[in-house]
Backbone as CSV, one residue per row, in Angstrom:
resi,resn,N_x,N_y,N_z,CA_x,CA_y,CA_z,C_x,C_y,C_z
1,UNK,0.840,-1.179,0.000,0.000,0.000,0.000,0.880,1.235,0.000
2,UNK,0.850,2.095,-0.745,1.270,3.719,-1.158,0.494,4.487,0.075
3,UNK,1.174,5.444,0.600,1.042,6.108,1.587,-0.240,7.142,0.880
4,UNK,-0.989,8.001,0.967,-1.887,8.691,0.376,-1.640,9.788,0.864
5,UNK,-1.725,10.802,-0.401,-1.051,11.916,-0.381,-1.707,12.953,0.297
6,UNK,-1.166,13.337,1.296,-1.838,14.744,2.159,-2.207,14.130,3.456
7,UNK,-2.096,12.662,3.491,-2.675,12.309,4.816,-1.403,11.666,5.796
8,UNK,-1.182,12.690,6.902,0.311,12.493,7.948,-0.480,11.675,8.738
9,UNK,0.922,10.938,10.030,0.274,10.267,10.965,-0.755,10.505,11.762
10,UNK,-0.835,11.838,12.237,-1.791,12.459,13.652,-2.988,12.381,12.452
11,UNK,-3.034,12.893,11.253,-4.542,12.656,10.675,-5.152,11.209,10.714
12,UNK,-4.198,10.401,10.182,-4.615,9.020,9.966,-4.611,8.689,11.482
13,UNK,-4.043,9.002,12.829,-4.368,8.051,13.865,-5.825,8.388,13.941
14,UNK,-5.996,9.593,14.254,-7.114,10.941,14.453,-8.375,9.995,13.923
15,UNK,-8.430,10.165,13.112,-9.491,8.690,11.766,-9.682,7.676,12.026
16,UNK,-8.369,6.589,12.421,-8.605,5.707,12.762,-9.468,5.573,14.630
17,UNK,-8.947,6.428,15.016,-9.736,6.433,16.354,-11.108,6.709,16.433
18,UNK,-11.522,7.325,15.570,-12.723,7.699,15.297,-13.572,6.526,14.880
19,UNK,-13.088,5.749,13.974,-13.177,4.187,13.382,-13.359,3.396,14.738
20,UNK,-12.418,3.060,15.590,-12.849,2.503,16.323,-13.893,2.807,17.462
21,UNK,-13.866,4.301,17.759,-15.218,4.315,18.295,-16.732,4.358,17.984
22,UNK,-16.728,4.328,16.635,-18.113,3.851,15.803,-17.972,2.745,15.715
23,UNK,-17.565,1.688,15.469,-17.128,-0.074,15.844,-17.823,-0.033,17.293
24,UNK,-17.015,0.720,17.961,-17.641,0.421,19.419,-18.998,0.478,19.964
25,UNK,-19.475,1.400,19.279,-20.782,2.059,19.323,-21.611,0.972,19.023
26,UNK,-21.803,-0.106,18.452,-22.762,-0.990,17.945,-24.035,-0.177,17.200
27,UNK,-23.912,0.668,16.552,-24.787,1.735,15.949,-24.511,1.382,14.568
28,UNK,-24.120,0.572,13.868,-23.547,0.105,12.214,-24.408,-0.910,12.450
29,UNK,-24.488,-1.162,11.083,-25.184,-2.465,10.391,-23.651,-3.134,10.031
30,UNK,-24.318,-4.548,9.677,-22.884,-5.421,9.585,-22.205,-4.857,8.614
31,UNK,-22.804,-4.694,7.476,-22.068,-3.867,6.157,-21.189,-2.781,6.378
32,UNK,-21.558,-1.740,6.907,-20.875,-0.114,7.129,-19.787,-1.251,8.385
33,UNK,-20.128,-1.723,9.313,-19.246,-2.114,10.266,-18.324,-2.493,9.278
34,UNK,-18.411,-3.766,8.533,-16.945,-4.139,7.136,-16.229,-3.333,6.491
35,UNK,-17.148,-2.128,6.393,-16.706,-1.226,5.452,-15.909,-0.133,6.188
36,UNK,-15.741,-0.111,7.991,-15.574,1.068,8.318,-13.948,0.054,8.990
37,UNK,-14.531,-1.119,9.144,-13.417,-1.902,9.569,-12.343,-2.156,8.188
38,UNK,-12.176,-2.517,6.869,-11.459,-1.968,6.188,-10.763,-0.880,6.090
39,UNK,-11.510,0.230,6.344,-10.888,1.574,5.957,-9.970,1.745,7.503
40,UNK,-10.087,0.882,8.333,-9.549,1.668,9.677,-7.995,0.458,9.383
41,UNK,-8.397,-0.563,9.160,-6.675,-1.430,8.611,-6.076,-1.046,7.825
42,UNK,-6.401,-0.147,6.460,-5.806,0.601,5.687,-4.923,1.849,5.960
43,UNK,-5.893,1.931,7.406,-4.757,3.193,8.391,-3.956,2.948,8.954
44,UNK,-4.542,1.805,9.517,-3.118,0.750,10.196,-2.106,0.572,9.904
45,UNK,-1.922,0.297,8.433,-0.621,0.449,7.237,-0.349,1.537,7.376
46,UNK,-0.850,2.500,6.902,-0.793,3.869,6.734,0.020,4.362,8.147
47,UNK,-0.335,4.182,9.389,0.457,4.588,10.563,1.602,4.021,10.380
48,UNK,1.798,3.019,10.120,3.069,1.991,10.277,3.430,2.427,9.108
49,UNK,3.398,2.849,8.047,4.413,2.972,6.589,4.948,4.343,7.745
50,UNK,4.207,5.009,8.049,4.517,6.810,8.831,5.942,6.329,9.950
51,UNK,4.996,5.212,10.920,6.318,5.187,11.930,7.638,4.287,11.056
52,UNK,7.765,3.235,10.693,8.819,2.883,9.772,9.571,4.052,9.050
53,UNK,8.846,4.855,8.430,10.143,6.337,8.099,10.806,6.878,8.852
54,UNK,9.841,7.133,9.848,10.301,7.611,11.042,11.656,7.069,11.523
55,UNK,11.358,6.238,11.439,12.677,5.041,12.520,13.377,5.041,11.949
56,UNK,13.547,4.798,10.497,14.289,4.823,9.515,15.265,5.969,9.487
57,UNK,14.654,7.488,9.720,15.439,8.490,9.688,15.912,8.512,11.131
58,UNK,15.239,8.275,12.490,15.820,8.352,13.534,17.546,7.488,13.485
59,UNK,17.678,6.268,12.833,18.460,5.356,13.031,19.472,6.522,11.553
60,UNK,19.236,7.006,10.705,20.251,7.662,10.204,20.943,8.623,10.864
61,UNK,20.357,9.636,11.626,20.690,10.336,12.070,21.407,9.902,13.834
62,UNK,21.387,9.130,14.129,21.972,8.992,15.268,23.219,7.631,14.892
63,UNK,23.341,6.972,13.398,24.559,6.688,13.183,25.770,7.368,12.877
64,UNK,26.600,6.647,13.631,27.904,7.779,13.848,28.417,6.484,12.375
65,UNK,30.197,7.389,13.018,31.105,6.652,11.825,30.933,5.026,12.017
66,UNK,31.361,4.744,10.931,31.191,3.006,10.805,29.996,2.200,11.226
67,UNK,29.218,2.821,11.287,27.649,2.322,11.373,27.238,1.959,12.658
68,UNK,28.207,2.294,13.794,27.786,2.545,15.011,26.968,3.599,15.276
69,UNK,25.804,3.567,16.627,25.133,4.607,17.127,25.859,5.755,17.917
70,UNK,25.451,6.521,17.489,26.083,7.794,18.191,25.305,8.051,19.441
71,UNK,26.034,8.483,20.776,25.447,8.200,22.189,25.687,10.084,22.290
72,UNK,24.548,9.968,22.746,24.084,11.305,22.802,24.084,11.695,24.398
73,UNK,24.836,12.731,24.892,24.791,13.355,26.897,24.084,14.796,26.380
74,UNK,23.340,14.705,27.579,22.935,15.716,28.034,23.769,16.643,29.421
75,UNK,24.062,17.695,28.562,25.096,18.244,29.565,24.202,19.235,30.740
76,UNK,24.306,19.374,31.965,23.264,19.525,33.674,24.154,20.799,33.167
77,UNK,24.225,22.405,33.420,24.550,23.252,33.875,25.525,23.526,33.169
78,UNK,25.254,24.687,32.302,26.082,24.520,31.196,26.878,25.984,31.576
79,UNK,26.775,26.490,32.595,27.508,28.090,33.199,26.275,29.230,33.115
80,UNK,25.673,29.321,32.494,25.162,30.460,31.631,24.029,31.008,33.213
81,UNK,23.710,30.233,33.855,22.705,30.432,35.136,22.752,31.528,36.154
């Protein structure tokens, strides 16, 4: 599945949550329930193609030389106080 254009993660979770609380609702007929349950696994991908980039660029950017991780400090009190 191709990511669909214009739609980021927070929209597609946003949707899909919405999906599951009409599921929840027992207010669907079996049909719209299939039909609303499709469209909410299609987001499912859709989140996961989003976080997989994600990770993907997190893990570039925190490889150092030779394909080790680069360890990142947080320096307490840096003078300036």
């Amino acid at each position: 599945m191709t990511k669909a254009k214009g739609v980021n993660f927070e929209t597609a979770l946003k949707k899909l949550k919405e999906i599951v609380e009409e599921l929840e609702s027992d207010d669907l007929d079996l049909e719209k329930s299939l039909s609303r349950f499709e469209e909410g696994i299609n987001l499912v991908k859709l989140c996961s193609q989003h976080l997989d980039e994600a990770e993907k660029k997190v893990e570039i950017l925190t490889a150092g030389r030779g394909g080790k991780a680069v360890r990142f400090e947080i320096e307490e009190g840096d003078g300036d106080d």
